[in-house]
N, CA and C atoms as a LAMMPS dump frame, in Angstrom:
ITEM: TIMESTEP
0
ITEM: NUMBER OF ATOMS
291
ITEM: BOX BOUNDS ff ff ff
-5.0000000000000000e+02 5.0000000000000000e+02
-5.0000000000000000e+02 5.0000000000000000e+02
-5.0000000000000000e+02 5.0000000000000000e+02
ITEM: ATOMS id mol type element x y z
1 1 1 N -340.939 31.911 47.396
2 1 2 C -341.259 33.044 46.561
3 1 3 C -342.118 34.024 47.36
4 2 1 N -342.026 35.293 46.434
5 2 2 C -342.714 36.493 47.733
6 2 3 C -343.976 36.659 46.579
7 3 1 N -344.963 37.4 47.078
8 3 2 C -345.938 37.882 46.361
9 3 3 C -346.155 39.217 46.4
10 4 1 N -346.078 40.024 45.756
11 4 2 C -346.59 41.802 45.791
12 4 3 C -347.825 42.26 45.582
13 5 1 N -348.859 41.938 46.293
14 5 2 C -349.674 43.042 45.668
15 5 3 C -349.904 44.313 45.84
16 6 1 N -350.209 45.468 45.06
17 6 2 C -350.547 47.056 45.23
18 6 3 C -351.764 47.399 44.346
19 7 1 N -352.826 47.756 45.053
20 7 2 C -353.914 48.471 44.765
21 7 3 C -354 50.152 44.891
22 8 1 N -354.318 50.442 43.098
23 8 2 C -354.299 51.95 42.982
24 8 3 C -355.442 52.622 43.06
25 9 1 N -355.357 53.327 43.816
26 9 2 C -356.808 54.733 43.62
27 9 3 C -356.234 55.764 43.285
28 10 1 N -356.864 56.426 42.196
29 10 2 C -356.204 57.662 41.196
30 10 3 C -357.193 59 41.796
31 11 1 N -356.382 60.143 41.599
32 11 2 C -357.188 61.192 41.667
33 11 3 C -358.349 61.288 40.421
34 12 1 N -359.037 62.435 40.89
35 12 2 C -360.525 62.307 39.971
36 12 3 C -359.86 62.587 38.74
37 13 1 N -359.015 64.096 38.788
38 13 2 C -358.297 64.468 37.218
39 13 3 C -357.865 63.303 36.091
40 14 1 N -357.106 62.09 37.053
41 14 2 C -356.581 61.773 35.932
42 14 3 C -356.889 60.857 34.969
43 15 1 N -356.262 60.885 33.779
44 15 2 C -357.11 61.102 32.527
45 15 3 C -356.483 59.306 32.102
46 16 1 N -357.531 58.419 31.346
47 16 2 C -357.302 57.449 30.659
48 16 3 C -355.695 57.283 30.3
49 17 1 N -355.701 58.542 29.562
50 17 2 C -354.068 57.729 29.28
51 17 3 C -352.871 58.054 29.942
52 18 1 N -353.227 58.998 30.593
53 18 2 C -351.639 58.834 32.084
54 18 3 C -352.41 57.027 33.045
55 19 1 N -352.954 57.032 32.906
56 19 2 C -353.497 55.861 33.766
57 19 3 C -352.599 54.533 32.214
58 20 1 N -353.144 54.243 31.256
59 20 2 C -352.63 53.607 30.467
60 20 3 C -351.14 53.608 30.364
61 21 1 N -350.288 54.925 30.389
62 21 2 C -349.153 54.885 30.563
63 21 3 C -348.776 54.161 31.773
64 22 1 N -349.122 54.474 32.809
65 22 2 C -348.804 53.501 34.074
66 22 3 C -348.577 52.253 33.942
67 23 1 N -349.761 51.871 33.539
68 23 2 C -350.193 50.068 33.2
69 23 3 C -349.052 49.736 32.136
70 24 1 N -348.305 50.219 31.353
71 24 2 C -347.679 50.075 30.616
72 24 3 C -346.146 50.18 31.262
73 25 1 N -346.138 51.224 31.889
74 25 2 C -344.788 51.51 32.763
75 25 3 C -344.732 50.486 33.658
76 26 1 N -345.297 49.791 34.352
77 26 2 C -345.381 48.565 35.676
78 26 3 C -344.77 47.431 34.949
79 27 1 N -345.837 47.424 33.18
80 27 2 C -345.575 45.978 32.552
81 27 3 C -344.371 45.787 32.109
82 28 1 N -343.587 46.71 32.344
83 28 2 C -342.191 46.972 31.645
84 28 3 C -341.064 46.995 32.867
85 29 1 N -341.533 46.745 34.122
86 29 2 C -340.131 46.281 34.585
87 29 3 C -339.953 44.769 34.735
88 30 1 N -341.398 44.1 34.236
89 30 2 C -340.909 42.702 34.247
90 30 3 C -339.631 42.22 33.436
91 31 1 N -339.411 42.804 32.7
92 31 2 C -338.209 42.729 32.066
93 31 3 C -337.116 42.974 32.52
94 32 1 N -336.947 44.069 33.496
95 32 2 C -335.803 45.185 33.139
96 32 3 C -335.439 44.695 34.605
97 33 1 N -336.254 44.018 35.573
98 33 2 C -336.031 44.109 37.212
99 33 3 C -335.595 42.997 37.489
100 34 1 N -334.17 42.551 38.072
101 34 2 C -334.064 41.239 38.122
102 34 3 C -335.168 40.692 39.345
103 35 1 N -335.454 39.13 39.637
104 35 2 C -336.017 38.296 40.216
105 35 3 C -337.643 38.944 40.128
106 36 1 N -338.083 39.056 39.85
107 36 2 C -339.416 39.276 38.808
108 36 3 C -339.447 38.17 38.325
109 37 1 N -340.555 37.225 38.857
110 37 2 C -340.647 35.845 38.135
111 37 3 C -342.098 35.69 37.464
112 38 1 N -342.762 36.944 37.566
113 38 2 C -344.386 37.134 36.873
114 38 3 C -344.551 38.549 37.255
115 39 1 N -345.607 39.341 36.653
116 39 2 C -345.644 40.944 37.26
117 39 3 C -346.964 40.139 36.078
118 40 1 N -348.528 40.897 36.905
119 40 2 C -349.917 40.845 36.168
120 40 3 C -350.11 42.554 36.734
121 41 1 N -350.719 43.332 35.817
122 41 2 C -351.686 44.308 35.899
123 41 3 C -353.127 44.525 35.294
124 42 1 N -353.806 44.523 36.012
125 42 2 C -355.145 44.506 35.601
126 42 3 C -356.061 45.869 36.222
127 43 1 N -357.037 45.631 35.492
128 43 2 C -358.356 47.077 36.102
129 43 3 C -359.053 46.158 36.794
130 44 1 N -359.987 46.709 38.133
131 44 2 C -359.763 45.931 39.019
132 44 3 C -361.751 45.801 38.303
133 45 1 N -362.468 44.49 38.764
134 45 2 C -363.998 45.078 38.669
135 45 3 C -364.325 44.438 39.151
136 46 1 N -364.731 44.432 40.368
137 46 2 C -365.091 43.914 41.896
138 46 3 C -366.173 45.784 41.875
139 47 1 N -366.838 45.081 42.483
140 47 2 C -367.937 45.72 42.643
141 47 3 C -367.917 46.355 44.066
142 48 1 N -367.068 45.786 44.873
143 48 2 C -366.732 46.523 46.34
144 48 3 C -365.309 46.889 46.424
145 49 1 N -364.564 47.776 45.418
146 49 2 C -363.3 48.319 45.271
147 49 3 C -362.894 48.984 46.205
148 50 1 N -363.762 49.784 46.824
149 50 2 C -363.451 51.127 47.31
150 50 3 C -362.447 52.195 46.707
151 51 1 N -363.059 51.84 45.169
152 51 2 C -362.177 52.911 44.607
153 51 3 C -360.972 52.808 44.257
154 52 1 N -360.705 51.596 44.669
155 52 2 C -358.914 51.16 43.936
156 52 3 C -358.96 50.678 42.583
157 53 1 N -358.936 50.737 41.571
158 53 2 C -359.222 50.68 39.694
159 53 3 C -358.236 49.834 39.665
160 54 1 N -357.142 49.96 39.935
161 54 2 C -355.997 49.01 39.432
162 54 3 C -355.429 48.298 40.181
163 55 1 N -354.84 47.185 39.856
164 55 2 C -354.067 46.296 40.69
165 55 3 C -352.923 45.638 40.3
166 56 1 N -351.894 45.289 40.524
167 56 2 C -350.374 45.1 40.779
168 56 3 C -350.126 43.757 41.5
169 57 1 N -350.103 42.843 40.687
170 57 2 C -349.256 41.702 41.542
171 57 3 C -348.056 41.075 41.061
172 58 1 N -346.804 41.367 41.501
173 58 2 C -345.571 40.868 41.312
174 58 3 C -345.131 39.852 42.072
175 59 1 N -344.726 38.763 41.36
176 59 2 C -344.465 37.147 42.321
177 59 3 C -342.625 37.403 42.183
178 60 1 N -342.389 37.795 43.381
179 60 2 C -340.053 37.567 43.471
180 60 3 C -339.604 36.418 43.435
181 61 1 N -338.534 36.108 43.166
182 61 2 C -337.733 34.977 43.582
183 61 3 C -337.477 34.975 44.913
184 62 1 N -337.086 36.364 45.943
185 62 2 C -337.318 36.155 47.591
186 62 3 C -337.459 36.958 47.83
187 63 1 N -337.48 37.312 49.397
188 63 2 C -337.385 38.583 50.091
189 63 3 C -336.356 39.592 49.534
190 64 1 N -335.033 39.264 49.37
191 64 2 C -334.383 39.911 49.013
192 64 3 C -334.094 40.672 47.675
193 65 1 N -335.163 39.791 46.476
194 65 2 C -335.279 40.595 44.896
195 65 3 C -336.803 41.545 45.375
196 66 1 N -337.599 41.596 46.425
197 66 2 C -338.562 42.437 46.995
198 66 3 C -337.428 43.705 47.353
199 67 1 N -336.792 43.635 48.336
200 67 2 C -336.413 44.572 48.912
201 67 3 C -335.475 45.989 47.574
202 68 1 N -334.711 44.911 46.648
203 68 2 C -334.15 44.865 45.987
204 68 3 C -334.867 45.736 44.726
205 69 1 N -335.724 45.544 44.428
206 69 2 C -337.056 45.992 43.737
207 69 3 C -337.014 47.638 43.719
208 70 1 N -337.674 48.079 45.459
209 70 2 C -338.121 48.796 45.424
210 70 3 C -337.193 50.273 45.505
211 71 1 N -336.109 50.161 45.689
212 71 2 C -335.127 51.285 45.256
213 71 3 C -334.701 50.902 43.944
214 72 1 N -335.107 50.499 42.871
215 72 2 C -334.281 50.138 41.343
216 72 3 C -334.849 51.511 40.733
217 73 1 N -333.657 51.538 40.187
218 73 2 C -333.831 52.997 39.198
219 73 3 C -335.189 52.423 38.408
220 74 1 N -335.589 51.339 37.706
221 74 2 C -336.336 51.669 36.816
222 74 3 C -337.777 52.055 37.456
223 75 1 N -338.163 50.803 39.065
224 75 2 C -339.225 50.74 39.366
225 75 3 C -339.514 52.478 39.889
226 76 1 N -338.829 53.242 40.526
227 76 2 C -338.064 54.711 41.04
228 76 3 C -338.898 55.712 39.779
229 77 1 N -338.236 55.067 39.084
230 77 2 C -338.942 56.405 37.667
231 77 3 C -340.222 55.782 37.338
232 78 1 N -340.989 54.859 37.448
233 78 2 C -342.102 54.582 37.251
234 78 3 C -343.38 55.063 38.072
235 79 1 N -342.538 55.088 39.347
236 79 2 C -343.251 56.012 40.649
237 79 3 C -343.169 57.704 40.464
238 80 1 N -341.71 57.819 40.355
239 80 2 C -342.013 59.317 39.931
240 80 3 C -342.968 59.805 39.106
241 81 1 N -342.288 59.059 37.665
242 81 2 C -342.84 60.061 36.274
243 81 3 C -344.283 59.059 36.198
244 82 1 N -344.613 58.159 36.417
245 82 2 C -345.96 57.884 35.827
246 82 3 C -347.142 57.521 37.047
247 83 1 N -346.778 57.084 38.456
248 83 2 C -347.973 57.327 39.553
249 83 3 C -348.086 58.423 40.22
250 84 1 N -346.861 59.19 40.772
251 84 2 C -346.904 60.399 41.818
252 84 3 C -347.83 60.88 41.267
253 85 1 N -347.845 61.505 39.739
254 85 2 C -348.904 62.765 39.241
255 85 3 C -350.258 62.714 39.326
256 86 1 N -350.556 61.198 39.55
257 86 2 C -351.863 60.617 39.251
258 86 3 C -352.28 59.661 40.446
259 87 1 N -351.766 59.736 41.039
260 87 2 C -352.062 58.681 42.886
261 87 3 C -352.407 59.426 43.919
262 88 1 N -354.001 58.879 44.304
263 88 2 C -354.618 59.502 45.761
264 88 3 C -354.127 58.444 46.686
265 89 1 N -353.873 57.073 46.309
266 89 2 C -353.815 56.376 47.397
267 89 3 C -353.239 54.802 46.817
268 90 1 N -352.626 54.044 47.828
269 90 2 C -352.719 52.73 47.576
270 90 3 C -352.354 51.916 48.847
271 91 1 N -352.394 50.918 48.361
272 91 2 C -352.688 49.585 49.459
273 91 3 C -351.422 48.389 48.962
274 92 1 N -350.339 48.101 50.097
275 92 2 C -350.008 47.161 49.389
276 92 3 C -349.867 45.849 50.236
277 93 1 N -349.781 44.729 49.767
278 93 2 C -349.706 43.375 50.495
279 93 3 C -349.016 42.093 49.919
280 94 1 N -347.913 41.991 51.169
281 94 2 C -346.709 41.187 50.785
282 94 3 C -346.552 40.39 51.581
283 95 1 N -346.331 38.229 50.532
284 95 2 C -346.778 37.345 51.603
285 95 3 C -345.825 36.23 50.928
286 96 1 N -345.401 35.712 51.462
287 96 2 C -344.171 34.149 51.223
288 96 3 C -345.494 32.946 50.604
289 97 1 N -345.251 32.718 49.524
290 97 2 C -345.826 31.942 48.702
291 97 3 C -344.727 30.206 48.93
């Protein structure tokens, strides 16, 4: 199994609930994405963030439902319509469990 994690840092603008929509948009391709065998989102509260608020960990069935993942129409419109508007930055880290 693969592991995904992605850590978000948001611009200053954006507002509680484009941020809530996100968290909501992520929790919703566990469904919709095949080999997705867990997807957790949480607010991050570590006291040495550097500013990353949110965090993203998706566990695959392999490399290949990873790769597979990240061009899917649904995960695609989740990046468009609900992080582009609202993302200064992120971090991601991917490891064979």
């Amino acid at each position: 199994m693969i592991e995904h994690i992605v850590l978000f840092k948001f611009k200053d603008e954006a507002t509680t609930k484009q941020i809530e929509a996100l968290t909501n948009g992520l929790r919703g391709m566990a469904t919709t994405i095949p080999g997705i065998v867990r997807l957790v989102v949480r607010e991050n509260k570590s006291s040495h963030s550097m500013g990353y608020t949110l965090g993203l960990v998706v566990r695959f069935t392999d490399w290949a439902a990873l790769e597979a993942y990240l061009p899917h129409p649904v995960h695609q419109a989740v990046v468009t319509n609900l992080l582009s508007p609202i993302h200064e930055d992120l971090v991601a880290f991917d490891y064979e469990i």
